[in-house]
C-alpha positions as CSV (number, residue, x, y, z in Angstrom):
1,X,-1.2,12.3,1.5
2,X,1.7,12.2,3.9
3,X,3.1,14.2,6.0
4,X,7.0,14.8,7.0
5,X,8.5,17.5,9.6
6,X,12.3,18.1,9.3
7,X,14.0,19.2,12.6
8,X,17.4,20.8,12.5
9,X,20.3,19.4,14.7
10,X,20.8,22.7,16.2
11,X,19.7,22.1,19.9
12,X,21.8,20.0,22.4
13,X,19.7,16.5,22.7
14,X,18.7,17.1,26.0
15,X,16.5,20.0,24.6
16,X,16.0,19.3,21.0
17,X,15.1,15.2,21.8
18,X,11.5,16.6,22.8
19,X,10.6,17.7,19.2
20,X,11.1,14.1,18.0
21,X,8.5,12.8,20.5
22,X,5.9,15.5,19.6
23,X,6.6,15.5,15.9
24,X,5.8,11.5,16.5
25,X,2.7,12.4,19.0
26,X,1.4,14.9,16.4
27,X,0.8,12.2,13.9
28,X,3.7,12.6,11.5
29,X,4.5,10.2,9.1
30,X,7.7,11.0,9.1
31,X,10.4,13.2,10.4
32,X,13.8,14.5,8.9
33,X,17.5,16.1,9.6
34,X,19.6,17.9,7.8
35,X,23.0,16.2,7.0
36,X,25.6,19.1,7.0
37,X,29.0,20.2,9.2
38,X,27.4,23.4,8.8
39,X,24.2,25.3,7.3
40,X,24.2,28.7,5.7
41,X,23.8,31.8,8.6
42,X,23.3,28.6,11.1
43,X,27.0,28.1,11.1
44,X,27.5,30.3,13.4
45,X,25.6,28.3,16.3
46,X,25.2,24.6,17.3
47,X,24.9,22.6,14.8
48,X,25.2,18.3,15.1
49,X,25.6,15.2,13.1
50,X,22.5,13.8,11.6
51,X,23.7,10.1,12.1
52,X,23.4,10.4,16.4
53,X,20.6,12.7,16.1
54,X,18.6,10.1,14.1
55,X,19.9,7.2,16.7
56,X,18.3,9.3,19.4
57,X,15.7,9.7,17.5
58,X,15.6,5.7,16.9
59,X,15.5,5.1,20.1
60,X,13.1,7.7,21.4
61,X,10.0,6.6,19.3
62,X,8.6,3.5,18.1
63,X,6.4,4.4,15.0
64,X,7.4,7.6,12.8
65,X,9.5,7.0,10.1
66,X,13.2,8.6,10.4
67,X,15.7,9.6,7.8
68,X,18.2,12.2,6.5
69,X,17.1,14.9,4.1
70,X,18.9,14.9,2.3
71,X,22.6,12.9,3.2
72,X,25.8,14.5,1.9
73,X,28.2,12.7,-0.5
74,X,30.3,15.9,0.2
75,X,30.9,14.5,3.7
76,X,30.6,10.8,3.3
77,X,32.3,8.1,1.5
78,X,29.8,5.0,0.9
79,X,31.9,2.6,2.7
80,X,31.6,3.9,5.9
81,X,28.1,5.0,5.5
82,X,27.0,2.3,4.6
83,X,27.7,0.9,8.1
84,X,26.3,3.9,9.6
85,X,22.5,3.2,7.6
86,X,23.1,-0.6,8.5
87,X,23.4,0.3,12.4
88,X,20.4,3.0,11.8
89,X,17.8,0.7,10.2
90,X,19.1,-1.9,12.6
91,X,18.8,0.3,15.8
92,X,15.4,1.7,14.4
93,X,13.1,-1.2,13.5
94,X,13.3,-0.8,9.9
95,X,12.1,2.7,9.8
96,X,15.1,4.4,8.1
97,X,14.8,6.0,4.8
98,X,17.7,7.4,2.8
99,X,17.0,10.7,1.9
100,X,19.9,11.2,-0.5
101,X,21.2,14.7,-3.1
102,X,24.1,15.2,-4.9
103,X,25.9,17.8,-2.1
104,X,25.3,21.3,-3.9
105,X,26.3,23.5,-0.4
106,X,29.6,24.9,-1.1
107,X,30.3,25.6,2.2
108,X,30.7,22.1,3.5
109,X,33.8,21.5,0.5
110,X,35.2,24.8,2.0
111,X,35.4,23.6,5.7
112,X,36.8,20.5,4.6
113,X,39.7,22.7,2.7
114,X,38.4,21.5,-0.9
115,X,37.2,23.3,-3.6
116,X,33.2,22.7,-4.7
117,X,32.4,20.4,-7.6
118,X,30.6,22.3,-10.2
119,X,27.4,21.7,-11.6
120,X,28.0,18.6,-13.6
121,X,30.9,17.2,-11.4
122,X,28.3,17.0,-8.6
123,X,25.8,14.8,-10.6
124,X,28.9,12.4,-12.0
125,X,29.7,12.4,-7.8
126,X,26.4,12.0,-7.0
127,X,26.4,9.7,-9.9
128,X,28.9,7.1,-8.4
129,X,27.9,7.4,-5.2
130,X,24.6,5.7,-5.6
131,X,25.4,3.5,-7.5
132,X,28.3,2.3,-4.9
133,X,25.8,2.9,-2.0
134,X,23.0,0.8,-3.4
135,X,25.7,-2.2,-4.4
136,X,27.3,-2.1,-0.9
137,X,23.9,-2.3,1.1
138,X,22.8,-5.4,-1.2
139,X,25.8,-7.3,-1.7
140,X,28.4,-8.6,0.3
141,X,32.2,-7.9,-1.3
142,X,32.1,-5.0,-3.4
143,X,34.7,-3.8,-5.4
144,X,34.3,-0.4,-7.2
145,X,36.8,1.4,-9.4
146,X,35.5,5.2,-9.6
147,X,36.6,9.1,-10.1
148,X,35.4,9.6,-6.8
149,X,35.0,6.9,-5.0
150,X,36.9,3.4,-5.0
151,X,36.1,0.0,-2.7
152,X,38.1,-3.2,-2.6
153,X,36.5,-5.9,-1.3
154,X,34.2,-4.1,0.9
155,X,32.7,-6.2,3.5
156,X,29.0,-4.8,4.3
157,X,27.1,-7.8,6.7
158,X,24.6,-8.4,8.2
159,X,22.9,-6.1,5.5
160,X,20.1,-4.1,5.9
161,X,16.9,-5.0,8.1
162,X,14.2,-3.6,5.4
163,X,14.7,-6.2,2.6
164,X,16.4,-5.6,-0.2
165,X,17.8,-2.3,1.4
166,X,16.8,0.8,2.8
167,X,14.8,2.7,0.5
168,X,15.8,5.7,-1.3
169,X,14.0,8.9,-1.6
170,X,16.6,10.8,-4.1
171,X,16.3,14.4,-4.7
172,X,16.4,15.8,-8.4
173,X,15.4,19.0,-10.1
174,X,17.7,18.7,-13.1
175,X,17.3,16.2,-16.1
176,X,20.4,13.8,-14.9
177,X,19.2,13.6,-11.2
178,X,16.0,13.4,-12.6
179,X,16.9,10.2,-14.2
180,X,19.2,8.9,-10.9
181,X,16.2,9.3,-8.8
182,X,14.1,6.9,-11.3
183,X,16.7,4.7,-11.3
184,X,18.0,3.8,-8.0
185,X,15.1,5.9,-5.6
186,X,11.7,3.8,-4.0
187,X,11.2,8.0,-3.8
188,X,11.8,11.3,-5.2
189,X,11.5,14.4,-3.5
190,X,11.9,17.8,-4.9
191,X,12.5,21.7,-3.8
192,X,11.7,22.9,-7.0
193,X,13.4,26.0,-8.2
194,X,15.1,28.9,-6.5
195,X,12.2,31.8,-6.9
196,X,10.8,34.6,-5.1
197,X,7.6,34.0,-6.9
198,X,5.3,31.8,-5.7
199,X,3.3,31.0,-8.9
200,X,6.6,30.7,-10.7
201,X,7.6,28.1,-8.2
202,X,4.2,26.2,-8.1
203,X,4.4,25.9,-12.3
204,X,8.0,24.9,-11.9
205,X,6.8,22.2,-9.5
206,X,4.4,21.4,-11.9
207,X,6.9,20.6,-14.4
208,X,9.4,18.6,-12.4
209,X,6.6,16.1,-11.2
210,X,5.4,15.7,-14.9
211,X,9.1,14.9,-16.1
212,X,9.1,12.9,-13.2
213,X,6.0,10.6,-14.5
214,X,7.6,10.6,-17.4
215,X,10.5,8.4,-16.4
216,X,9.0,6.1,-13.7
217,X,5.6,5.8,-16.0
218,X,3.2,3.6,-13.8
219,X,6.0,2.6,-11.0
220,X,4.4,3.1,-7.8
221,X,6.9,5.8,-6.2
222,X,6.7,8.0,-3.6
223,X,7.2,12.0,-4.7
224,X,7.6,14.0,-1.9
225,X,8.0,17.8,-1.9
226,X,9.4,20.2,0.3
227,X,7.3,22.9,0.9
228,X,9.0,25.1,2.6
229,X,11.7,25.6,-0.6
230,X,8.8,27.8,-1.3
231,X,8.7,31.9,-1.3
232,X,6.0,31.5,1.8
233,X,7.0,29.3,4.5
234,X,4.5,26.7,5.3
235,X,3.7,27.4,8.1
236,X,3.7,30.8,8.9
237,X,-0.2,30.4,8.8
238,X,-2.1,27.9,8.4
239,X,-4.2,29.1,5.5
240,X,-0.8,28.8,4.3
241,X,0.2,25.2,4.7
242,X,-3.5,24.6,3.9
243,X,-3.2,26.1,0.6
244,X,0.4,24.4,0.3
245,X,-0.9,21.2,0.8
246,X,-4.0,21.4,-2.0
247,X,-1.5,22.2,-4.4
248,X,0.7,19.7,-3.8
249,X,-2.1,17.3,-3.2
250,X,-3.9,18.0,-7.1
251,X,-0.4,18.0,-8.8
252,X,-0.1,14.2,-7.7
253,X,2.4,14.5,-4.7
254,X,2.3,11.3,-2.5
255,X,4.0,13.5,1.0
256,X,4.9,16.8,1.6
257,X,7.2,17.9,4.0
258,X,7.2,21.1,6.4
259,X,9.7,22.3,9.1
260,X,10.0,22.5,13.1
261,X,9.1,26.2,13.3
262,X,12.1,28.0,15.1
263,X,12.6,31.4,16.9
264,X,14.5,33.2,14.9
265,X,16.5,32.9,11.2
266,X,15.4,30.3,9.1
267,X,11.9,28.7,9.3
268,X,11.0,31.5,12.0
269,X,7.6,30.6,12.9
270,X,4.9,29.9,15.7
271,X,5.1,26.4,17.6
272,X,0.8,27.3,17.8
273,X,0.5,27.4,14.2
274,X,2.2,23.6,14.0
275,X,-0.3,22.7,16.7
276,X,-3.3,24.2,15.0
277,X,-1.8,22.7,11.7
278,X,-2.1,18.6,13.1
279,X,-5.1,19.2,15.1
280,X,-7.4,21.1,11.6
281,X,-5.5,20.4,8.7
282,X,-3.6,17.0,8.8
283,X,-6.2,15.1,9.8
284,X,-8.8,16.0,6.6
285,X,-6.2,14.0,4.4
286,X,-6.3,10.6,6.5
């Protein structure tokens, strides 16, 4: 088992730069950012790009694995990403991973003055935009005809350091990003259902991952789940992201991925409880 830590970009570098350098000192595999102009009852605060955060981030570690979870076709156009995940896995070492959905937060397409896709608009988006994104980080001239998305002769050297791209770890719940994430993702990670019960969620879970085997058969893939899409946050004990972890652990999950506890709002927690958490729990999977 692995283990990921998603930080939000809602501190000023000079005070949120410290939780990359722990989360890396704790023994994290790997660490996360949101990729959002803004996030649910967070919009009313500081809130920052994921594409400088993680370049901080870059260049303020040397061994955890970074990436965006998940990036935002609702706010990027693969052409110009692409150069920004170039420049990432270039400044980083090779230790970028794409953590990619098909943009379901309504409130982004608001700020930006256009009306949310619904449902199955998203997944043709999302759709087209991986399939543009993986051709434009493994060839060089691409030209694309799309409903969303168009590219004419799109230069994309020097390519990517990690050979032959960055991998993808493509999120899914639903039968058609199910099938995306077995076709284009070197990953798949979940949230599982919207629930307030937390049985109801784990058997939901249950059922993603074994529709998930279905389609990727004996591929070695990385299936990651976010834990804290949960009822119970993960760590608001750590009996809790004990138990969490078990679960995720017998249902065949290769990483699971907590959050950086904050004050107040979402992911409220107890920075001792993280502690406690790398020091008793983390280690018993090595």
């Amino acid at each position: 088992m692995r283990f990921g830590i998603v930080i939000l970009p809602d501190q000023p570098w000079s005070q949120g730069g410290d939780r990359w350098r722990r989360a890396e000192s704790y023994g994290f595999d790997h660490a996360w950012t949101y990729d959002h102009v803004a996030w649910r009852s967070l919009a009313d605060g500081p809130w920052f790009d994921a594409v400088p955060t993680l370049t901080a981030a870059a260049l303020s570690t040397s061994r955890i694995r970074l990436g965006t979870l998940v990036a935002n076709p609702s706010i990027r156009h693969p052409i110009s990403f692409a150069r920004q995940l170039m420049a990432l896995d270039d400044i980083s070492g090779g230790r970028f991973t794409l953590g990619v959905g098909a943009g379901a937060s309504v409130l982004d397409p608001t700020i930006l003055g256009e009306t949310p896709l619904a449902p199955r608009a998203l997944v043709d988006r999302f759709s087209e935009f991986l399939e543009l994104l993986d051709a434009l980080l493994t060839t060089d001239r691409v030209n694309f005809s799309g409903e969303y998305y168009n590219a004419v002769d799109a230069r994309t050297l020097p390519g990517c350091v990690q050979q032959p791209r960055i991998p993808f770890l493509v999120a899914a719940n639903g039968p058609r990003s199910l099938r995306l994430a077995a076709r284009y993702g070197q990953g798949w990670v979940t949230t599982g259902p919207k629930s307030d019960d937390l049985e109801a969620w784990w058997k939901a879970v249950a059922e993603l991952i074994a529709r998930h085997r279905d389609l990727t058969g004996e591929s070695i893939v990385d299936r990651a789940l976010t834990l804290d899409s949960a009822p119970v946050f993960s760590l608001s004990s750590v009996d809790a992201f004990e138990d969490a972890t078990g679960r995720a652990a017998e249902l065949g999950f290769t990483d699971v991925i907590t959050h950086w506890p904050r004050p107040s709002d979402w992911y409220a927690g107890d920075i001792d409880v993280l502690e406690d958490v790398v020091t008793s729990v983390i280690p018993r999977y090595r």
